[in-house]
N, C-alpha and C positions, 0 to 999 in steps of 0.2 A: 269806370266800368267795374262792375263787382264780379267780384273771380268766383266761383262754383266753391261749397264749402269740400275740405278735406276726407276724404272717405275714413269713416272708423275703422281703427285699425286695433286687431284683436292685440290685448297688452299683459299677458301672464303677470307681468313684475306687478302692476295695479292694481289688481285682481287679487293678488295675495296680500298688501299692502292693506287692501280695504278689508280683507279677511280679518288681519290682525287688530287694526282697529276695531271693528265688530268685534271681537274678543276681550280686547280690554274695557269697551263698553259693556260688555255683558256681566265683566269681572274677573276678577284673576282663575286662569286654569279656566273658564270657559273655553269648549270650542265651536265654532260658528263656521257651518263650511259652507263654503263656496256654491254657490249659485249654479245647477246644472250646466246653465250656458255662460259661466264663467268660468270652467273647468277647463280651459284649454290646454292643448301640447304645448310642451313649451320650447318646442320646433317655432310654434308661430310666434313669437315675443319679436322676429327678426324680418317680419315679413313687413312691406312698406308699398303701396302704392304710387306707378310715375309721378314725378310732378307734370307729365303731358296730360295724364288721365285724370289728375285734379282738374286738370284746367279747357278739360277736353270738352264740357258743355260749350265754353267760351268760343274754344279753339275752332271748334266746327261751326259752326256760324258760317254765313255764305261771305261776308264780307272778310272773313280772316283768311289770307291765303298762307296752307300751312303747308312748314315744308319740315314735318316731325315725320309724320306715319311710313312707314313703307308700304304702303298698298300698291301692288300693281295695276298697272292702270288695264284695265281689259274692254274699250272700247275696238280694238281691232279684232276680238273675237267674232266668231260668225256664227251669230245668236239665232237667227231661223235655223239656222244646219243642226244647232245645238237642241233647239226646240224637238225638233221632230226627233232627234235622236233620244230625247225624253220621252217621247209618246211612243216612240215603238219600245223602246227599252220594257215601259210599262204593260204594251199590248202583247207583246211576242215572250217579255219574262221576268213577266211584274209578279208571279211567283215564286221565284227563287233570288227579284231581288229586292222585294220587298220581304226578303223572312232571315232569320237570325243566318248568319255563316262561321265559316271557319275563322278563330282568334289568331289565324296566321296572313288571311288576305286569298282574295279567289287565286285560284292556281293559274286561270289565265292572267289576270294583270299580272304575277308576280313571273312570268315568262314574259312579259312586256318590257318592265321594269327592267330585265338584265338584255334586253335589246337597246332599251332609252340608256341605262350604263355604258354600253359599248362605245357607246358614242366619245364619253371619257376614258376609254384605254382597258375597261374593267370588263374581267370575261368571270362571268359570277354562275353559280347553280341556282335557279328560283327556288330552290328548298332552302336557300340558304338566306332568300327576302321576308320579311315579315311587314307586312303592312302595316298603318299606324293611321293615328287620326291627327293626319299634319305628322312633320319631323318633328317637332315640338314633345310631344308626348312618347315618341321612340327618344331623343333625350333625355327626357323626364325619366324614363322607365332603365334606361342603362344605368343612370343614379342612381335609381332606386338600387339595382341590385348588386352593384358595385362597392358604393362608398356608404358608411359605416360613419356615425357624428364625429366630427375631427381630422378625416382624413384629407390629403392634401389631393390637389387637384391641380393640373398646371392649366392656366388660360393664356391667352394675348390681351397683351394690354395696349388700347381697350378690347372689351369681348361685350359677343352678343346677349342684350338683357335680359332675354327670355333662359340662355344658359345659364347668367349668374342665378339669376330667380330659381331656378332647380337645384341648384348648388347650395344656395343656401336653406333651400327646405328641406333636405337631408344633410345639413348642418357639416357640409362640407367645409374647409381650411383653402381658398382660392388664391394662388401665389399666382400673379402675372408676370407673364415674361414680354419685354418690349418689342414694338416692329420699327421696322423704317419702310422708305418707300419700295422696298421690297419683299415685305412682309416679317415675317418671324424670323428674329435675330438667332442663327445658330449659337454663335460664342454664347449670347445671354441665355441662351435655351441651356447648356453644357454649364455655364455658368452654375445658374437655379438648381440644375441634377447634383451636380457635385455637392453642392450647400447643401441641399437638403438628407445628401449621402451621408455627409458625416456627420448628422443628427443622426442618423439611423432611421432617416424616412423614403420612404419609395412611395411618388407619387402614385393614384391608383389607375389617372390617365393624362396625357395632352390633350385638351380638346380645341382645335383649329378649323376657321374656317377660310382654305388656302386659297379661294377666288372669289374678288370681287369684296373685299369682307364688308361684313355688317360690324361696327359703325365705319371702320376707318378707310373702308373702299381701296384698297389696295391687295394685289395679286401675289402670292407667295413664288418668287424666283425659280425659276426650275430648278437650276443648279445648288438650290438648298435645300431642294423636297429629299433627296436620297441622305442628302448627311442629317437633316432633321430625324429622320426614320432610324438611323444607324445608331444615332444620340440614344434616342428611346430604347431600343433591341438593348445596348448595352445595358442601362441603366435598369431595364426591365416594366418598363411605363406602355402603358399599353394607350392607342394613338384614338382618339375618333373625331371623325373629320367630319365636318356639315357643311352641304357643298350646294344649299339650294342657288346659289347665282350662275352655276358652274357654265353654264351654255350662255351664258347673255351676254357674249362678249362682243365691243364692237367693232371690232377688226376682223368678225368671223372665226377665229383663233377658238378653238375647244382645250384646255388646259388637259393634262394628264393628270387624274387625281389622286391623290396619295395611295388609296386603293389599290392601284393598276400599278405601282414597285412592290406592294406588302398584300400580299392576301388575311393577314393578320388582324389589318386596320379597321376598323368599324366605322361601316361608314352610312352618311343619312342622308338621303334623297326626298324631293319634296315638288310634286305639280303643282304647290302653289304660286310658285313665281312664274312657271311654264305653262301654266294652262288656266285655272281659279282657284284662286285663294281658299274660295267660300264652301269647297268641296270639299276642306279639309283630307288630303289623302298624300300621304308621303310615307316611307318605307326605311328600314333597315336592313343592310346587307351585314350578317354578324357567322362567327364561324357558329357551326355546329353546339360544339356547347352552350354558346353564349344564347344561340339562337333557342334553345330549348327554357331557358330561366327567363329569356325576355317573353315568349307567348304563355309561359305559363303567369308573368307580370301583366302583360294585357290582356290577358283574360281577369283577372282580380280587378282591372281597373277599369272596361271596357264591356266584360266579355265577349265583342267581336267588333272590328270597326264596322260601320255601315256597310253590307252591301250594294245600295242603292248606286251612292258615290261610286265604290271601284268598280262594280260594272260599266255607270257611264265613261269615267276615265277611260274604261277596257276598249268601249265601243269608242271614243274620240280616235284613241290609238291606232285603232283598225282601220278605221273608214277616213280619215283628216290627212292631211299632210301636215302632220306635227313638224317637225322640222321647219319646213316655211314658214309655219306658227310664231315659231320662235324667233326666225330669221326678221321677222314682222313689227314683234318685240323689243327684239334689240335695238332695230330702225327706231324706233318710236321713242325709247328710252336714250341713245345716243344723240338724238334732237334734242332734249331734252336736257341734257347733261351739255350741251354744246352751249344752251339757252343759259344753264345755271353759271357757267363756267364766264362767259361774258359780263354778264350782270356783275359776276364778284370782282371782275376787273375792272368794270367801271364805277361801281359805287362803293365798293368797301376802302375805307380807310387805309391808311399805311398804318405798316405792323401786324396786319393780319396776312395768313398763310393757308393756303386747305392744298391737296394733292387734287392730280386727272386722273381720274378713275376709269380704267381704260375695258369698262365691265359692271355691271349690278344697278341700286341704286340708289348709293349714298356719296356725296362729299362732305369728308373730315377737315374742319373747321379750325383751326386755332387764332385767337384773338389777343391783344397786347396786352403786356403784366398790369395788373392791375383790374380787369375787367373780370367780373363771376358771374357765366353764362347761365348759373342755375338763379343769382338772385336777379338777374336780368327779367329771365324768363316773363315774368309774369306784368313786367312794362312791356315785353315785346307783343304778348299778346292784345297791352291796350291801344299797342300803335297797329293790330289787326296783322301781326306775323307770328306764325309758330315754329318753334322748333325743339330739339329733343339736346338738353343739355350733358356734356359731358360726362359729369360726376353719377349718370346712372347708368355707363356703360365699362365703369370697375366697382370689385368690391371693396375698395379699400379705401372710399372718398376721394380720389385722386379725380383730374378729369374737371375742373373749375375754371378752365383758359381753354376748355373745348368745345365743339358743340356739332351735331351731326346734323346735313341738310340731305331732305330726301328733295329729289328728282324728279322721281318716277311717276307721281300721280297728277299734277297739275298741270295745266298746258306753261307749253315756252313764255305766253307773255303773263300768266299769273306768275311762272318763276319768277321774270324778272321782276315784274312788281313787288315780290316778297322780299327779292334780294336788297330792293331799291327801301324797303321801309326797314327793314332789317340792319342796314346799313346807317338809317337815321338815328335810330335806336342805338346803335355802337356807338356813332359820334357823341352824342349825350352821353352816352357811358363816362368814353374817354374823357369829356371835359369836363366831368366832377373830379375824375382820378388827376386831371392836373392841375385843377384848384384847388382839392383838398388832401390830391397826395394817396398812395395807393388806401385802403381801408384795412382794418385790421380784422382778418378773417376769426367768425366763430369757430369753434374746435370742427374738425367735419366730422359729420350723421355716418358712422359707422353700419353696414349693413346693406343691402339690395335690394333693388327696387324689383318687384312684384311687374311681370309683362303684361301687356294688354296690346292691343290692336293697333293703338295708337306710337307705339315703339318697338313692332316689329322690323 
């Protein structure tokens, strides 16, 4: 099978390389500049495309059952109800939501939004929401205004790819701090502050996601959310939390979210995993100050989200039983997660390990020494399985004996079929590493991979 070619990726260091040459070609002290669309920042020298989204022509294919992407699965939505709520939305105020809005988010969703919070502990002012297009780009835009090229940044390791991707496009310094199966390790959180203190660096925030996480599907302990929070106040690190799984738990269990101990914390909400993805509409809950330098970032970047999208959001919320919505979800994704969980106990090898993600829609994968779930990858796609390998969920190359499996989108028996070829594909692995003995890894690709749909 022939894998999809590599996407070009813009190369600064190249581009000047080939300048100089032109130059000495020309002659000494000639100068030969640079190609207008060779001019790049040199922000972008670091930017990289997934190895899921090289291989993503392949990967989606009908016969490859992939278990990379996070997509929510939204066949239980109730798509006539949604219909008509499109056609009146359009007949009754397809003038005001078909024309430019406010770069803050309609004033009725964002009194919605601190109703759908409350649900997590969080008693919020709507003036203090800002609407966004997706969480994605309200994290994108808190970088923006925040960190400064160099600055340090504290994540979980691993963390989500779409965050590093932002981190490293404003050329942030990302230290990770480790979890266990209960999330983010206080001692190592205290640990990192300290070290970093007597360099003379103050990170510029934590950024955590404490339910359900993306990649490593594990729940941040109660009894560590407040001394996690106390660690920061001391140290002076300012916390923002991104909590899109935070309701899809399967126990029915709504976590308390960092937010609802710290009015402080900044934190990002997202109806993509609770409602449609495709609508793009998630929010920021950020103090006053912060709130006034983020709309005036999304207006530079946006100048308003859709109104199209938050009105119908507005109208789901009004008229639906969101909540059972959800309640719906979770059913659906717990199946699910029940199906994957199985599967890995019956076909995967000895040596291998992943957690019960009691929430979201990922399990975190680790594989016997010796196996590199990234140079796997692209056998695993010729035996018709996908997945999303470790080393693009740190920025520091680490993550090469991991690999994250989604859940959520396939049915229970494409899981197991994935599990079952996925598992054939390890075996093969392991018995070159024990005929030829572990391999001697190339130096690791320093730098982060660029997000896409397919590694959300």
């Amino acid at each position: 099978m022939t894998l999809p070619d590599r996407p070009q990726q813009p190369d600064v260091r190249r581009s000047a390389a080939a300048a100089a040459a032109q130059a000495a070609a020309a002659g000494e002290g000639a100068v030969v500049p640079l190609a207008p669309t060779e001019r790049f920042a040199t922000r972008t020298a670091g930017m990289t495309a997934s190895e899921i989204r090289a291989l993503f022509a392949v990967a989606s294919r009908p016969e490859v059952v992939s278990l990379a992407g996070g997509m929510p699965n939204l066949a239980a939505l109730p798509l006539q109800s949604l219909a008509r709520e499109v056609a009146e939305l359009v007949d009754v105020d397809g003038m005001s939501a078909l024309q430019y809005g406010s770069a803050q988010g309609v004033p009725q969703l964002r009194e919605q939004i601190c109703e759908v919070m409350r649900e997590e502990g969080i008693e919020a002012d709507p003036n203090d929401v800002v609407v966004t297009v997706g969480s994605q780009m309200a994290l994108d835009l808190l970088t923006r205004i925040f960190v400064d090229p160099g600055d340090v940044v504290l994540a979980e390791g691993p963390s989500y790819v779409g965050a590093l991707g932002s981190f490293a496009a404003y050329q942030a310094r990302v230290v990770h701090v480790a979890m266990d199966e209960h999330g983010l390790v206080p001692e190592l959180l205290h640990e990192a502050l300290e070290s970093l203190a007597r360099q003379g660096n103050v990170p510029k925030f934590l950024y955590t996601i404490p339910n359900f996480h993306n990649p490593a599907g594990v729940t941040l302990a109660h009894e560590r959310r407040p001394r996690i929070l106390e660690l920061c106040r001391r140290y002076g690190v300012m916390v923002v939390e991104d909590n899109p799984y935070g309701m899809l738990g399967f126990d029915g269990e709504v976590h308390p979210a960092l937010r609802s101990y710290d009015p402080d914390v900044l934190y990002l909400g997202s109806f993509s995993k609770t409602f449609a993805s495709g609508l793009r509409v998630g929010w920021a809950l950020v103090p006053p100050l912060v709130r006034d330098r983020l709309v005036l970032a999304a207006e530079s970047a946006t100048l308003c989200p859709p109104s199209f999208t938050q009105m119908l959001v507005s109208r789901y919320l009004s008229h639906h039983d969101w909540r059972s919505q959800i309640k719906t979800f979770s059913e659906n994704y717990r199946e699910r997660r029940d199906a994957m969980l199985a599967a890995l106990e019956t076909y995967l090898p000895e040596g291998c390990t992943w957690n019960v993600p009691d929430g979201g829609f990922f399990v975190w994968l680790t594989v016997p020494e010796g196996v590199d779930t990234k140079a796997m990858l692209p056998r695993a796609v010729t035996a018709r399985v996908a997945y999303a390998s470790g080393t693009g969920f740190y920025a520091d190359g680490f993550g090469s004996r991991q690999l994250r499996l989604s859940f959520c989108f396939p049915t229970p028996e494409r899981i197991t079929e994935g599990v079952r070829r996925l598992a054939a594909v390890l075996e093969a692995e392991m018995e070159v590493v024990r005929t030829f003995g572990t391999p001697v890894r190339p130096e690791l690709t320093r730098g982060t991979q660029s997000p896409s749909p397919d590694t959300t």
